[in-house]
N, C-alpha and C positions, 0 to 999 in steps of 0.2 A: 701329359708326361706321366710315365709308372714310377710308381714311391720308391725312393732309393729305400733298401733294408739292410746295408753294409753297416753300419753302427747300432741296429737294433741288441741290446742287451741277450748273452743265450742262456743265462743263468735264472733255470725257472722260479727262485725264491721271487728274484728282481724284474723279470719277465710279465708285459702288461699286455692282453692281447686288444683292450680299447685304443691303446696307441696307436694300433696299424689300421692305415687307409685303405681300407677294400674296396673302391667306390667302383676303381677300374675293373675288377675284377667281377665284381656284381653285375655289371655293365655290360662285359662280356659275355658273360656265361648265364644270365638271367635267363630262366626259364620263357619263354613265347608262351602262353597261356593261349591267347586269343587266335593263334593259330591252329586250324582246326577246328575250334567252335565256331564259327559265322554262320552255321549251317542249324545253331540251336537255337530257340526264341523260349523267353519263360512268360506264361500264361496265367494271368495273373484273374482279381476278380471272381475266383470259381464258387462255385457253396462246398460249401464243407456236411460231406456227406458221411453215414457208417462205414466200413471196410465193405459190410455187403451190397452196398450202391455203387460201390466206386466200380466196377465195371461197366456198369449202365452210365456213369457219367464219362465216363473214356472215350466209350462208345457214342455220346452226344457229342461232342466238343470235335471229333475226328471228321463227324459230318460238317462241320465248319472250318475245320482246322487243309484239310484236304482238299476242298473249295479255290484253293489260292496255289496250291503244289500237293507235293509226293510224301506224307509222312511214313518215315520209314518203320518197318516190322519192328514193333514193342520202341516204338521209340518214343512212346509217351509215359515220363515215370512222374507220380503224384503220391509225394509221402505220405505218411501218418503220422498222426500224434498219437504215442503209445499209450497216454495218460487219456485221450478221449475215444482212442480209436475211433478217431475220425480224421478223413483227409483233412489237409492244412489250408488249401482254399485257393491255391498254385498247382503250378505242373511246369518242368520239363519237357520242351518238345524239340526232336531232330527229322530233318527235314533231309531230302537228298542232295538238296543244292543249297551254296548260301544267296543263290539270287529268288530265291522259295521262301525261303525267311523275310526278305526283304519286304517280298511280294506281302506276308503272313502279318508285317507291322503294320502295311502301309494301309491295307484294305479292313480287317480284321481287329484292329484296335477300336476298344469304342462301343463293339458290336452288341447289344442288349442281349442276355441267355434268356431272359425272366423279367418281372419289374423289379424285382432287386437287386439282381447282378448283369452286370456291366463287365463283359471283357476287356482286360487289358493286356496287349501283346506287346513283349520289347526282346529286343535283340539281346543273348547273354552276353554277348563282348560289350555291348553300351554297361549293361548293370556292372560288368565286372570293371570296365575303365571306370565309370562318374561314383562307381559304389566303392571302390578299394579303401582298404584303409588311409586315413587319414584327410580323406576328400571330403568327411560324412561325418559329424556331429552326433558324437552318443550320444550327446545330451540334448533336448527338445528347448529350442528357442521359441518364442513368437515372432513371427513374421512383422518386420518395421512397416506400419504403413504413412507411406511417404507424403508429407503434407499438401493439401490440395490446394491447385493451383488454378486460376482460374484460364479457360482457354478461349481465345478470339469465337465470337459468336462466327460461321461459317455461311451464315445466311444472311446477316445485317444487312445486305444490298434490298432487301424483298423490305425492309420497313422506311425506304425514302418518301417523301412527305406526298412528294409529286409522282408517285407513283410509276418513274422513268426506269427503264430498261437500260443492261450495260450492254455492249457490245466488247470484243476484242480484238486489237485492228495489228496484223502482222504485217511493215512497210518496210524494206530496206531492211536493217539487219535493226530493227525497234520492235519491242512488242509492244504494245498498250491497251491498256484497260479504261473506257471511256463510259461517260453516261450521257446517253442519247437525247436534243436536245431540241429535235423539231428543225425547225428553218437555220438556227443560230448553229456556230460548229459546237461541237461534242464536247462537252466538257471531261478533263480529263482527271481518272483516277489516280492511274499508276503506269509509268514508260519505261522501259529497260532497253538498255543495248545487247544483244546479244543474249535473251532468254530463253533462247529454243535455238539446237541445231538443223531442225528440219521442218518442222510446223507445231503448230499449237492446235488443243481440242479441249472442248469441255466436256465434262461428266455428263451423265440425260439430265439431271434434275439441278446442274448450273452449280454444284456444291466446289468444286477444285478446277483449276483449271493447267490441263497436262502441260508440259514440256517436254519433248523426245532430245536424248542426249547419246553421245557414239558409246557411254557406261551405260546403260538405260531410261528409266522414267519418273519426274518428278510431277507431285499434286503440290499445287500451289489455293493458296485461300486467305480468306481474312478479311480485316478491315489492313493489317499492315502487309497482306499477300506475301507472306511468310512459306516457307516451304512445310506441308503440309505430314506426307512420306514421301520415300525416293525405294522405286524397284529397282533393282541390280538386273540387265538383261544387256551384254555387253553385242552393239548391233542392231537394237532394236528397230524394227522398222515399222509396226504396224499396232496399235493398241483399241482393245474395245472393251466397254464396259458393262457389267450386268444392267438390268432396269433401273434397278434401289439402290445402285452405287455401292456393293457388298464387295462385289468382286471385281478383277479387272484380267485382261487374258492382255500378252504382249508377246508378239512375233517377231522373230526375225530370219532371213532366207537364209543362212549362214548358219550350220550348226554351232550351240556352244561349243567351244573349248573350256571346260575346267581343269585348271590346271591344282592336284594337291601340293603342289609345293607353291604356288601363289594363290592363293583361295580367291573367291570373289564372294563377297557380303551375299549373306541369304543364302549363298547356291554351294551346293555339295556337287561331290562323284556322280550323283543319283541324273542330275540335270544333264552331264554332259552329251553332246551330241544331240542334244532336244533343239527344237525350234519355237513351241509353244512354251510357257508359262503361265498357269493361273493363278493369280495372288487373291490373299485374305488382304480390303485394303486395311482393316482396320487393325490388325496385327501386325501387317507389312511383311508376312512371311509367304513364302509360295506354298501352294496348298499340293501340286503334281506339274509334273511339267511330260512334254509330248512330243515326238520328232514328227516331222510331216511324214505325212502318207500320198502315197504314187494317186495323181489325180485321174478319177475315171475318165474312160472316151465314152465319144457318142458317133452314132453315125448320120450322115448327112442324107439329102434325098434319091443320093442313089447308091446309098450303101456305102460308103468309105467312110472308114473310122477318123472321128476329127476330136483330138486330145484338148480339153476344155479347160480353162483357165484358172487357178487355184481361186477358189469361191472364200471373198472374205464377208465376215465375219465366219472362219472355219468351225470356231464353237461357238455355237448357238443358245443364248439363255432363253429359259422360258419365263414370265411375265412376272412368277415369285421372286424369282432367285434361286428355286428349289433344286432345277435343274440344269444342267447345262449337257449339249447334244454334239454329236459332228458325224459326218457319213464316213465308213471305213471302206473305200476302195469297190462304192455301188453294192454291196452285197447284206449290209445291216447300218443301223444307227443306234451309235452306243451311247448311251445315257449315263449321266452321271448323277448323284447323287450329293449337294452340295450341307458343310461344308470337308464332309471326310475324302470327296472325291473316288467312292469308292462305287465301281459298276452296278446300275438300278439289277437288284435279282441277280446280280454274278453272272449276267450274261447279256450280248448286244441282242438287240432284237431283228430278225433275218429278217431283210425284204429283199428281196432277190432285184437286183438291178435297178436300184433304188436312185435316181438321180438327182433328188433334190428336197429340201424338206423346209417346212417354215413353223417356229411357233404363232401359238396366238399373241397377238400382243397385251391382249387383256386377260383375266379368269372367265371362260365364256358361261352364260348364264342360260342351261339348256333346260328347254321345257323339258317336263314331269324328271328332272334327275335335282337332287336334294343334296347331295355331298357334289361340290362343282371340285372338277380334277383340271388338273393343264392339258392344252390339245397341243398337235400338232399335223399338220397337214405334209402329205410327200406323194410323190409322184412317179411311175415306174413305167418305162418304154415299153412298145411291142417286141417280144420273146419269143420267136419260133411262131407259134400258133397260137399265142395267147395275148389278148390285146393289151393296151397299153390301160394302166390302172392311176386313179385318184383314189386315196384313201383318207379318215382321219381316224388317229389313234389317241385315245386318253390315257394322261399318265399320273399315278403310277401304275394302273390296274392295266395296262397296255391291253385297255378293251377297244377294238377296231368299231367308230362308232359308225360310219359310213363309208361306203366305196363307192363307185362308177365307171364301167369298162369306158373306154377310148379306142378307136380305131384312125388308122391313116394319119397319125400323130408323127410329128417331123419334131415338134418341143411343144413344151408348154411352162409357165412360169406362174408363180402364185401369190397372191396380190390378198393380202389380210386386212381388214376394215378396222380401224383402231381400237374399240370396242367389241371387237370378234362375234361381230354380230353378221358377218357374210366373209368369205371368203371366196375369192374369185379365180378361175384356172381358165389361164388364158390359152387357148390349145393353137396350134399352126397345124394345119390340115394339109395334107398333098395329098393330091388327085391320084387316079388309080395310075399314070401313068408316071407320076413326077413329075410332071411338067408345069404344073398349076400348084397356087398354093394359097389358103384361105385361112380366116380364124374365126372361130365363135369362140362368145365366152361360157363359160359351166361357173355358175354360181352356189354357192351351199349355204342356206337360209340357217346357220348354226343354231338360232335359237329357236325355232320353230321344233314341233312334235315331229322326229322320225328326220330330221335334218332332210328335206327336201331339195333338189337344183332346179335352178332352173337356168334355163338354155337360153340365150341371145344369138343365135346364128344369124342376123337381118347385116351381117359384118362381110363384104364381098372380097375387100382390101385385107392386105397384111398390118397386125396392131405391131405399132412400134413402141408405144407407149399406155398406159393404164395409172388410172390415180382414181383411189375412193376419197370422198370429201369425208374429215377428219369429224367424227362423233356425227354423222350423216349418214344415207344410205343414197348419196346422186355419184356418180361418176363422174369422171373424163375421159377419150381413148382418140389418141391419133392414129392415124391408118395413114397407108401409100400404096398405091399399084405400080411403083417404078420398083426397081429392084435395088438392095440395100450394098449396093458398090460402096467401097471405101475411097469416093472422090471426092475433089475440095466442093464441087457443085452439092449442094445440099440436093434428096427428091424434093419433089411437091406431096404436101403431105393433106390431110381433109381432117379436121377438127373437129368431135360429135362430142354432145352431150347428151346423157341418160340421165332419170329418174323414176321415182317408181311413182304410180298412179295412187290417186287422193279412195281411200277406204274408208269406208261408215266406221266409226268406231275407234280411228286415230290406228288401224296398223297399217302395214307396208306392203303395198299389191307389189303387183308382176311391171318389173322396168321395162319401162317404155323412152324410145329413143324422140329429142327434146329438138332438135336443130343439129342440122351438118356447114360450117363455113368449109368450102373448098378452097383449091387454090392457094395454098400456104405455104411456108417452110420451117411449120413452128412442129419442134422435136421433145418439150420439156415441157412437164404441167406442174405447176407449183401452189395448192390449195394451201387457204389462211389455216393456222393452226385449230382457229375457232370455228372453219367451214365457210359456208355461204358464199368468199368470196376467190375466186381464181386466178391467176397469172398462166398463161400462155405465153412462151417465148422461142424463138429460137435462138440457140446456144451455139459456140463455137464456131459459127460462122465467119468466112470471110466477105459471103454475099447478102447476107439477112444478119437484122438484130431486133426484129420487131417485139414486143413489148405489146400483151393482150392484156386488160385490166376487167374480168366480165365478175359477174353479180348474179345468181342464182334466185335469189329471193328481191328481187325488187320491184319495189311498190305501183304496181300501174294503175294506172284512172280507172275509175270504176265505172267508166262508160263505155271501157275496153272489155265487147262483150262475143266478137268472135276473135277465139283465142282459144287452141288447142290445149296449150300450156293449161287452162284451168281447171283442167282434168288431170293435171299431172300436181306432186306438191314441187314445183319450179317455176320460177318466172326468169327469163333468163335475159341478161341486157350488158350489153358492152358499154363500159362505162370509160374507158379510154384507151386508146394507142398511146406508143413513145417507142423510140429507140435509143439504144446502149450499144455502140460501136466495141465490138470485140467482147462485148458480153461473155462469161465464161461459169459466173455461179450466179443463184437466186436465193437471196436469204430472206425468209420472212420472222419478225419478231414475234415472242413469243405470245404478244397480246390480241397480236391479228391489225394492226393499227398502223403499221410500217412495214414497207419491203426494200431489201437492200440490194441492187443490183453491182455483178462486181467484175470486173477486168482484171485479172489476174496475172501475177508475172510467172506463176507456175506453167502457165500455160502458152503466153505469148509475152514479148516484151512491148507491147506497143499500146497508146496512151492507157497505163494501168491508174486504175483508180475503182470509185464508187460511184451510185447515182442515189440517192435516196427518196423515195416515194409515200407517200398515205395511199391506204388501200383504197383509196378512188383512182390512182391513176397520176397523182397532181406531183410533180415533181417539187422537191424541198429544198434538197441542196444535191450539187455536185460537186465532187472534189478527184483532179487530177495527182496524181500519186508517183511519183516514180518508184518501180519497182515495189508497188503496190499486190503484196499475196495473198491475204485473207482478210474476209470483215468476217465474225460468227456472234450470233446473239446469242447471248446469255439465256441459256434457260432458264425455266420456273416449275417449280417443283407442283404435282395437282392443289389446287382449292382446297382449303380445310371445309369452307364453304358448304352445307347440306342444298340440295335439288332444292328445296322448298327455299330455303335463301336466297339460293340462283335468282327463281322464278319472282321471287318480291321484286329483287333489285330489277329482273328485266322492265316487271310490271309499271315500276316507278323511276324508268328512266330518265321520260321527259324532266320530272322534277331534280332529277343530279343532274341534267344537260345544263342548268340553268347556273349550277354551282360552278360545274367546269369552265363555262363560257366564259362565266365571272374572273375563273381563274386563268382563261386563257388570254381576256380584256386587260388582265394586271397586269401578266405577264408580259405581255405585245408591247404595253406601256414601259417597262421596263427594259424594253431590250437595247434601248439606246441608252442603259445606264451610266455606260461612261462618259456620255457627253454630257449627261446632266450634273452627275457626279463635277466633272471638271468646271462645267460655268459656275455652281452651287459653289466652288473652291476660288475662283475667281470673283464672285461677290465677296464671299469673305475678306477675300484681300482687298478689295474696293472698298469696304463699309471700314474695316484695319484703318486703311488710311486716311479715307475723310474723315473717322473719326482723330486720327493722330493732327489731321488739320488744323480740326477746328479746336479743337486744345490748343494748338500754337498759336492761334491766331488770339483765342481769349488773352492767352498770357500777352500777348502783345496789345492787348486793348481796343479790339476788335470789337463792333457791335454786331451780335449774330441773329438773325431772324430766322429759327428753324421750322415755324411752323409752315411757314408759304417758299421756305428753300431757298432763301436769299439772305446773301450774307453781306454786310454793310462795316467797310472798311473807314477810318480815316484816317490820312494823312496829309501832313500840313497843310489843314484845314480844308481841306478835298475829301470827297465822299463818292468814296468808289462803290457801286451795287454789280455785286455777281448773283446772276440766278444761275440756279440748278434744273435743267431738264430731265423729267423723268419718266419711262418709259412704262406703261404697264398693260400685260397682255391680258385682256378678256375673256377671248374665249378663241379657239383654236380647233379648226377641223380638218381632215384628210380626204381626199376625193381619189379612187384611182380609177385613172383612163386606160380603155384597152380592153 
């Protein structure tokens, strides 16, 4: 309401002009400052140069400045100090657009000129809103630092005595956190009702453990699994995390909505209409965020364009954390630069019909190169007249370090060895006519001089599947000659194993194929984390659920002397069958020592539960579940461990076998503790009361003979004897039949 002024005094002796409320009137008529400017950024950081340099630094700064937009004619102004005649160490810049400014913060802040100067870029409407009078302290405070608090160790699970792995088991609408306990059920951590709206996942290295919610994403941790942070991504539906757990990306198919009149935590105007967000987790701020891009086609064997299905993980980290990658629409892959998020070089790198790309998962360690860079491997179709290419490019010098033409390529897909010591390109070949269609594999020897392939064509069948054994160089590949119909009948599939051949000298010859089982329907290869040993299964079936338990390295007689394999480094042996009815996931723990087989309600409602196994095959326990959705083992972050450690402890296994054994012999003994518990509590109550007896009976005048157990009553002149029978167990052994 406006200030009544009818009784204001008008007699200027008595006339006060502080009486009157202007507040309305300010309000109205206030100048818009920020209107107009959005389009200036002040540039902060600069050196402070003579009057006669200050063109030449104009002139440097525009070559960056212009990088991101349009600086407009003379619209760079950089006072002087009249007393030094030297610029101030700032500058004024105006831009054509204010969505060029935006660009000029978001990329350009940060940006090093020199080793001493550090560009800083901000927007003039921010300095002028958080800088205005009275928001900003003339005077210099010291910063309070806040007393330190101490915070939940995020690893304590990795220092259990027994050295047991957790699991996380999503049933029914419970989540829980268990530690794994051999034959005996799972002991439990921690059970929630209702902790996840959609599924649960952990970080690579087992530090948080996710929750997806309809606001976004929360990390959960501790010994009291306390909430961690929480991202703001209202929709989310998909989350992936760097290697090092630095950063984390969350998707959802649904553009944001930000609304400025109801904000949503973390997220600005900037985010709306994105689908992508990367966050700092450690900040818990979004570092850029990203709307989907039109997924490329491909064409089929006879030419017809087939639109291929959004590739997730879309952004791609590489093995630091340095970088993170995603293809723009087949035509380049744009690199980021982590964590300014700001384009490697100011520009994507062109591959022209670029269909797929893969980091290494390691830092690969390439002969004769001295400074080791991140690789990545990508692959581009047949174009007109020009064949279809493999390449690898190292980043950041995006030095292309080897290539390989392809012809009569239908797809191909790229298969990385843990330790990026091969990388394998699985090709699907069609005949000159389309009618026929084959694969070999193309292998790239990464650390070898001049990155060498080598070719596997001995493959007649289509690969449906590919798996390198983890910190090994043996394979697995299933094949089929039926045709990959989407029908409930599974094909018949042939199961081969590779290896590479034994070399003077401990390196790695040329792969040579180990054994083919035919006749199968197994679609899924699941290698131990630690290698050597394999699972073969078929999944999702409603006619097969077989269970392959094979062994690469196992010990055969030494009398066993025709034998191909002893040319190979493999010894290969099936170590057991089973089945899991409706099978749907395969987990193995992260020690190599447990597999977890799982029937899922995501997938089907019918008996859901688990199976749990040792990597020999030997089944543990089963447990039927209703509406049973996930089991996922807890990862472990690498070994502090050094190689030379390793190799002791292998050395000196037998002698820990002896310690374990011991602790498995206590353990076993103890696992019927509560029965012993309970009888040990029912003596007590026995020994309570014969002793409370034979008191009674003293005071009554009882003669008591305790040594031989007999207690010698009298009354009227009568002599009663009670003996006491007493049981005592020897010696006690278990036999089992079967």
């Amino acid at each position: 309401m406006a200030p009544s002024y009818e009784n204001l005094p008008i007699d200027d002796e008595e006339f006060d002009e502080s009486q009157i409320d202007f507040t309305d009137l300010e309000e109205q008529y206030q100048v818009r400052l920020d209107e107009g400017l959005d389009a200036f950024v002040v540039v902060d950081g600069l050196p402070k140069v003579p009057e006669d340099n200050k063109a030449k630094l104009v002139k440097f700064i525009l070559r960056k400045l212009n990088s991101v937009g349009k600086v407009k004619e003379d619209g760079v102004y950089m006072p002087l100090n009249e007393e030094t005649g030297q610029t101030e160490g700032f500058a004024f810049v105006e831009y054509s657009a204010p969505s060029e400014a935006v660009a000029a913060v978001k990329q350009l802040h940060g940006t090093p000129l020199d080793k001493k100067h550090t560009m800083a870029v901000n927007k003039l409407t921010d300095i002028d809103r958080y800088g205005r009078e009275g928001r900003i302290d003339e005077e210099y405070h010291p910063p309070e630092i806040e007393p330190f608090q101490q915070k939940e160790h995020l690893r304590s699970w990795l220092g259990d005595p027994d050295a047991r792995d957790q699991m996380v088991m999503f049933r029914g609408d419970k989540v829980g956190v268990f530690w794994n306990e051999k034959e005996d059920a799972p002991e439990q951590v921690v059970d929630r009702e209702n902790w996840t709206e959609s599924f649960v996942q952990w970080s690579p290295l087992g530090t948080y453990l996710t929750s997806i919610h309809a606001q976004g994403v929360q990390l959960w941790g501790g010994k009291a699994w306390s909430r961690q942070k929480r991202f703001a991504h209202p929709g989310v539906n998909l989350v992936d995390f760097s290697p090092n757990e630095k950063y984390v990306t969350t998707w959802s198919h649904r553009p944001l909505q930000v609304d400025e009149n109801h904000p949503v935590p973390s997220l600005s105007l900037e985010e709306d209409g994105k689908n992508y967000i990367i966050w700092d987790i450690a900040t818990g701020k979004p570092l850029r965020s990203f709307a989907t891009l039109e997924v490329p086609t491909s064409t089929d064997a006879e030419g017809n364009p087939v639109k291929k299905k959004m590739q997730w993980p879309t952004f791609k980290w590489s093995a630091d954390d340095k970088y993170v990658a995603r293809m723009t629409q087949g035509q380049s892959i744009s690199i980021y630069e982590l964590p300014r998020m700001n384009l490697l070089d100011k520009a994507s790198v062109k591959i022209e019909g670029v269909m797929d790309f893969e980091w290494a998962p390691a830092t690969p360690k390439r002969d004769g190169v001295r400074t080791y860079e991140q690789l990545f491997c990508y692959w581009t179709p047949e174009l007109g007249s020009n064949p279809a290419k493999v390449g690898l490019m190292s980043i950041p010098s995006k030095e292309v370090v080897r290539t390989r033409n392809l012809f009569n390529v239908s797809d191909a897909k790229l298969h990385w060895q843990s330790e990026a010591a091969y990388v394998c390109v699985k090709v699907d070949r069609h005949s000159k006519s389309k009618k026929s269609m084959a694969t070999n594999l193309e292998i790239f020897r990464v650390r070898e001089k001049g990155v060498p392939v080598e070719v596997v064509d001995s493959i007649k069948d289509t690969v449906i599947n590919f798996a390198w054994e983890p910190k090994g160089s043996r394979f697995v590949l299933i094949t089929t000659a039926e045709p990959l119909a989407q029908t409930a009948v599974p094909p018949k599939t042939a199961v081969s194993f590779f290896a590479p051949e034994k070399v003077k000298g401990g390196g790695v010859g040329n792969f040579r194929h180990i054994r083919t089982i035919d006749k199968k329907n197994s679609n899924a290869i699941y290698w131990s984390p630690k290698g050597r040993f394999v699972v073969v299964a078929t999944l999702q079936s409603q006619q097969s659920c077989d269970l392959d338990f094979w062994d690469l390295s196992f010990e055969k007689p030494k009398d066993d002397k025709d034998d191909k394999e002893k040319e190979l480094n493999a010894n290969l042996q099936l170590m057991a069958t089973a089945e899991h009815y409706g099978v749907t996931d395969i987990e193995w723990d992260p020690t190599g020592r447990y597999v977890a087989t799982v029937a899922s309600a995501f997938r089907h409602q019918m008996e859901n539960g688990y199976h749990l196994y040792d990597f020999k095959g030997t089944l543990l326990r089963e447990e039927h579940i209703d509406r049973f959705k996930q089991l996922i083992w807890r990862p472990r972050p690498a070994t502090l461990l050094s190689k030379e450690e390793q190799a002791e402890i292998r050395k000196n296994l037998r002698n820990y076998s002896k310690i374990f054994d011991e602790q498995d012999l206590a353990k076993k003994n103890t696992a019927n503790r509560q029965v012993v518990e309970a009888r040990r509590r029912l003596l007590q109550e026995w020994l309570a009361w014969r002793e409370s007896m034979i008191q009674m009976l003293k005071e009554e005048g009882a003669e008591i003979e305790l040594n031989n157990g007999k207690v010698r009553t009298d009354h009227d002149g009568e002599v009663e004897e009670i003996e006491e029978i007493v049981e005592e167990i020897i010696e006690e052994t278990e036999e089992v039949i079967g």
